[in-house]
Backbone as a ProteinNet text record, in pm:
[ID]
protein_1_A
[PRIMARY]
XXXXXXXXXXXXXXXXXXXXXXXXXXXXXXXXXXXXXXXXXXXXXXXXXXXXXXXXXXXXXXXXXXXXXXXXXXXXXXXXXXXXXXXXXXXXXXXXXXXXXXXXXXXXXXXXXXXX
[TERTIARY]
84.9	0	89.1	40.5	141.3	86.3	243.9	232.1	110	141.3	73.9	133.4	292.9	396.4	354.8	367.3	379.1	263.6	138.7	-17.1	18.1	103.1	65	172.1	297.6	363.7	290.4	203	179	37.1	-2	-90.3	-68.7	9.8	105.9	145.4	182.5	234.4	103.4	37.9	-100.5	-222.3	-179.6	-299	-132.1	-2.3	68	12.5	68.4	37.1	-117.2	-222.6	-352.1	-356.8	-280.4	-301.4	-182.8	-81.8	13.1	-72.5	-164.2	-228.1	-367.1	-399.7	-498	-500.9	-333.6	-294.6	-259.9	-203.1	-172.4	-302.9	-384.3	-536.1	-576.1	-582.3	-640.6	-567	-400.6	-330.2	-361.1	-354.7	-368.5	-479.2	-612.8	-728.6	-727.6	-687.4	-699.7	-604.5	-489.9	-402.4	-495.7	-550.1	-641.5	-781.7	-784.5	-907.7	-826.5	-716.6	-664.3	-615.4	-598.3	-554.7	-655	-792.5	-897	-941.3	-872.9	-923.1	-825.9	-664.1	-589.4	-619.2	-553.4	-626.6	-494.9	-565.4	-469.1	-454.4	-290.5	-269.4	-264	-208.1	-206.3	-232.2	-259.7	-223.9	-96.3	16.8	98.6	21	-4.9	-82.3	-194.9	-256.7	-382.6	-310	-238.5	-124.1	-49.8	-28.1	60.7	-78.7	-162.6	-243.6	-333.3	-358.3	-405.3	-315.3	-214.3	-97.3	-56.1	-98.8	-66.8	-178.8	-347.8	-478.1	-473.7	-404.7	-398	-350.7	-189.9	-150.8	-197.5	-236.9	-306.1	-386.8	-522	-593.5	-546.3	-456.2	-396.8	-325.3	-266	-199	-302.6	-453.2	-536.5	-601.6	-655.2	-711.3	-626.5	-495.4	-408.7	-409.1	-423	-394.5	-513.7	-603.2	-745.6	-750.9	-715.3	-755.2	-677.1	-540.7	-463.2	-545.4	-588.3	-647.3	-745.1	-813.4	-971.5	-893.9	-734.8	-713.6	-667.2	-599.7	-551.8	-671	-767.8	-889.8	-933.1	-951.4	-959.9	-875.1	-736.2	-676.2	-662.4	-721.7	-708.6	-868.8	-954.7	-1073.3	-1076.8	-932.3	-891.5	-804.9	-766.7	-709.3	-804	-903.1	-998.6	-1090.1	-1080.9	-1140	-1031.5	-969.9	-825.6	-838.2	-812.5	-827.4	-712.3	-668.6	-525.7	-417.8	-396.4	-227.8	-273.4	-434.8	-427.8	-459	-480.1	-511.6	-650.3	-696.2	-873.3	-902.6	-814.7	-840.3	-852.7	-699.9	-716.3	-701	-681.7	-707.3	-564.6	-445.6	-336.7	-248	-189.7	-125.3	-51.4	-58.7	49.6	191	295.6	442.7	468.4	509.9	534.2	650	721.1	799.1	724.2	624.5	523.7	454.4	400.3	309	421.3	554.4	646.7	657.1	616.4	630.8	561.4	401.1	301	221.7	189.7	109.2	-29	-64.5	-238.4	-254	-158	-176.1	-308.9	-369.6	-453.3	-508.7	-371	-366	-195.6	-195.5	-26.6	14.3	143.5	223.5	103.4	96.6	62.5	-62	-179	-362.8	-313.8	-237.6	-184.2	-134.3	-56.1	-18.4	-106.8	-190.5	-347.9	-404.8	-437.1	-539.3	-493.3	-350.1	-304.1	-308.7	-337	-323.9	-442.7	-565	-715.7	-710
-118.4	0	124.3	222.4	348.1	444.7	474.1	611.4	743.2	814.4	968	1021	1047.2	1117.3	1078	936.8	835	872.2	899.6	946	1060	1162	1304.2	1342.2	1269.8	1244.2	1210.9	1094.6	1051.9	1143.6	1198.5	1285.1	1416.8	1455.4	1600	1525.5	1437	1404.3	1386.8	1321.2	1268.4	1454.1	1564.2	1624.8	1728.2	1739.4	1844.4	1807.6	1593.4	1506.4	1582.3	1573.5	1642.2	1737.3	1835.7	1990.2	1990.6	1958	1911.5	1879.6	1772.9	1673.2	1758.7	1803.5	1932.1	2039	2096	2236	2175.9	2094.5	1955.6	1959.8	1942.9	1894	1988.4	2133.8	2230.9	2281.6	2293.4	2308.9	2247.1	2136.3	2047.1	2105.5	2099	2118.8	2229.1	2337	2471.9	2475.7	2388.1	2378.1	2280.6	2219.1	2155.2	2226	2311.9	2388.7	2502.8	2570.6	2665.9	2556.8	2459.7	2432.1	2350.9	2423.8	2305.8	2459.2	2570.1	2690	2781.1	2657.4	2696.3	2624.5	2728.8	2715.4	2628.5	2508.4	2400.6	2442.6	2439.7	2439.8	2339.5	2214.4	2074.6	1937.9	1876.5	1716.4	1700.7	1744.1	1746.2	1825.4	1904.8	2031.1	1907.7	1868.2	1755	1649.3	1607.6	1488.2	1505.5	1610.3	1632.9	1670.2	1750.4	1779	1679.1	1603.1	1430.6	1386.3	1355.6	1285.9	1336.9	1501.2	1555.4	1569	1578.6	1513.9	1398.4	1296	1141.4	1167.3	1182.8	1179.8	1268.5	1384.3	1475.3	1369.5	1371.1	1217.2	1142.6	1066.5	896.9	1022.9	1133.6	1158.3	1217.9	1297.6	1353	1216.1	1098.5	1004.1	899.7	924.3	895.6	938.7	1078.9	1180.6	1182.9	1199.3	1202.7	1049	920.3	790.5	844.5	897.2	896.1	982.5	1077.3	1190.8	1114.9	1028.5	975.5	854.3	825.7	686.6	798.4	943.5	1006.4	1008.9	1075	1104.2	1000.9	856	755.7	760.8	755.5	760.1	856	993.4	1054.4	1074	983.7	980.5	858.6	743.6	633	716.1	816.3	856.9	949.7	962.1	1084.6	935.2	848.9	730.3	599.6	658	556.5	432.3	436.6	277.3	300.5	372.3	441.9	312.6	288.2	160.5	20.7	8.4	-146	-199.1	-306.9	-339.9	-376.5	-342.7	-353.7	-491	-607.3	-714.6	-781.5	-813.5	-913	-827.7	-699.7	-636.3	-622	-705.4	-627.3	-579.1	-505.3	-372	-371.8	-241.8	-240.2	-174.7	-242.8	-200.9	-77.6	-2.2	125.4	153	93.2	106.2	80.2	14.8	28.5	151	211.6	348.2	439.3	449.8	541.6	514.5	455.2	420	473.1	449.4	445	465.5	599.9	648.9	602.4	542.8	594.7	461.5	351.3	173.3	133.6	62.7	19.2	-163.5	-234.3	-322.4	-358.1	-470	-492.8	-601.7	-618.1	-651.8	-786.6	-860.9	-999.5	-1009.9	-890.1	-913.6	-838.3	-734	-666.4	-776	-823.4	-968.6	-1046.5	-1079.7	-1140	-1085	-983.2	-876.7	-853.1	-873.8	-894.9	-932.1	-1121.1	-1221.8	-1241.4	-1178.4	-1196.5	-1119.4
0	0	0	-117.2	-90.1	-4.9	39.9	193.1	125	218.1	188.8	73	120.7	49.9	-49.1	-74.7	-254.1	-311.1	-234.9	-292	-367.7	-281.9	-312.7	-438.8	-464.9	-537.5	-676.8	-684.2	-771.1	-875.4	-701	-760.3	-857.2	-748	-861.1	-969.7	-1043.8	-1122.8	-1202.9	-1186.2	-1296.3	-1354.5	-1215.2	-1248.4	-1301.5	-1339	-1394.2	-1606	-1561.8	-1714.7	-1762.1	-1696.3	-1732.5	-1853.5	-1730.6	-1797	-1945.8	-1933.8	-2033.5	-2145.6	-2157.3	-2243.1	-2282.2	-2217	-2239.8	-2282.8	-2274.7	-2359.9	-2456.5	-2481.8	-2634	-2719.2	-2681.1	-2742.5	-2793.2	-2690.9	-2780.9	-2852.4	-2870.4	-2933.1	-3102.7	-3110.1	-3209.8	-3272.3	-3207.3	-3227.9	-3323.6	-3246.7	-3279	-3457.9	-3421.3	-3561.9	-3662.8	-3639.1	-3743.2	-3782.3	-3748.3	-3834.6	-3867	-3826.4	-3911.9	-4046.2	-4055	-4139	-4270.7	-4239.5	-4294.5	-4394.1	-4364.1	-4400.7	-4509.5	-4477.7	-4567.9	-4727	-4879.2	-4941.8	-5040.9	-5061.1	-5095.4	-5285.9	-5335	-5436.7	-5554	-5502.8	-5600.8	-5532.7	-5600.5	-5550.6	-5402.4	-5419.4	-5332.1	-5167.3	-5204.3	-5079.7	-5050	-5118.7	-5046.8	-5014.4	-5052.3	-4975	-4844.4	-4891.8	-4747.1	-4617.3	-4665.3	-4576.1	-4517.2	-4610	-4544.5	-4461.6	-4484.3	-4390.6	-4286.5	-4274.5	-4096.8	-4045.9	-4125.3	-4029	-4004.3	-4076.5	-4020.2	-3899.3	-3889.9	-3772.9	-3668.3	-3658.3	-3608.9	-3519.5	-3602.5	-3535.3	-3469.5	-3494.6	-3396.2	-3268	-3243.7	-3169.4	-3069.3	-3141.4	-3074.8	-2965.2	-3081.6	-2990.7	-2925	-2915.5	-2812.9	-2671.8	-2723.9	-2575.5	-2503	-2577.5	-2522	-2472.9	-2490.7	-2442.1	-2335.9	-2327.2	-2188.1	-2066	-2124.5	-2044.6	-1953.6	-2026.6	-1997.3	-1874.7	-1884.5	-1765.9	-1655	-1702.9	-1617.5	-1525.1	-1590.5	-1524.1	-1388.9	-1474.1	-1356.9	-1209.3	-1240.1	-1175.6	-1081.6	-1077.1	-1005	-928.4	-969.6	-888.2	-819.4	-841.7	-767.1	-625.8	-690	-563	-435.6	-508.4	-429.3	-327.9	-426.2	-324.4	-291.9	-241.8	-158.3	-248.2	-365.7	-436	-510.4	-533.4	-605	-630	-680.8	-618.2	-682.2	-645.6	-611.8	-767	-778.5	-918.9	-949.5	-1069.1	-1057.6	-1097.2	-1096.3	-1184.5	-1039.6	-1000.8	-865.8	-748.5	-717.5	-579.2	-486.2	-603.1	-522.8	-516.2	-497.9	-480.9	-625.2	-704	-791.3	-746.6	-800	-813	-793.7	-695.9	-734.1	-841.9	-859.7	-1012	-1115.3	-1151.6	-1262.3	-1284.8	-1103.3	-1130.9	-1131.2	-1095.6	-1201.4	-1317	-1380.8	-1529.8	-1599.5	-1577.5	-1561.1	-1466.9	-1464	-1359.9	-1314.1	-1475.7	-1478.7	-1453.8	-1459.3	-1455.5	-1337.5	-1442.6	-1377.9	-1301	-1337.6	-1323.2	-1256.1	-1219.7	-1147.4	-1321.1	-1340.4	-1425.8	-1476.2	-1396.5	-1386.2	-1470.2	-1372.3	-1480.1	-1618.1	-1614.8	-1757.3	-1863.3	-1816.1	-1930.9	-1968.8	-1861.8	-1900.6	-1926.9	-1952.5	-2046.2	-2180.9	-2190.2	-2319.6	-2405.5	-2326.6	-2408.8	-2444.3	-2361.4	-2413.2	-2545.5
[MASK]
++++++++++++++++++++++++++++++++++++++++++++++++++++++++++++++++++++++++++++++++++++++++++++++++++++++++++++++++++++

């Protein structure tokens, strides 16, 4: 079970990742409609501009999937469940939740959630 300190540690860390991942989003956001307004010249200009809304996308619904475990995780901490693992109930690694803050499982149900 982690201390106070390790709570409050982990907490500053998940709600600084938040805001990070949130000025990211609208960042992006905001760059993908200035760029839906720029006025494309050839084949190349629609190529290229497809290929940075692709990625645009996978990086937006990346951050946003992270945001949405950050989220969990810090309403695991508002209800003392923080640490433990939601599969079998016990304790995760604190070298995993430095890894991985938002982990919601210990090494062991993660590998088995894998293989499902």
């Amino acid at each position: 079970m982690l201390n106070i300190a390790e709570i409050a540690f982990f907490k500053t860390a998940l709600e600084e990742r938040k805001i990070r991942i949130a000025t990211n989003l609208s960042a992006t956001s905001g760059e993908m409609n200035g760029m839906r307004h720029n006025e494309l010249k050839d084949e190349g200009d629609h190529a290229s501009m497809s290929l940075e809304t692709a990625v645009d996308n996978a990086i937006l619904g990346q951050q946003s999937k992270e945001l949405g475990e950050i989220e969990l995780a810090l309403d695991r901490i508002n209800n003392k469940t923080y640490g433990v693992c939601d599969m079998c109930g016990d304790d995760i690694n604190i070298e995993r939740l430095k890894v991985k803050n938002f982990a919601r499982y210990c090494i062991t149900c993660r590998e088995v959630i894998e293989k499902e």
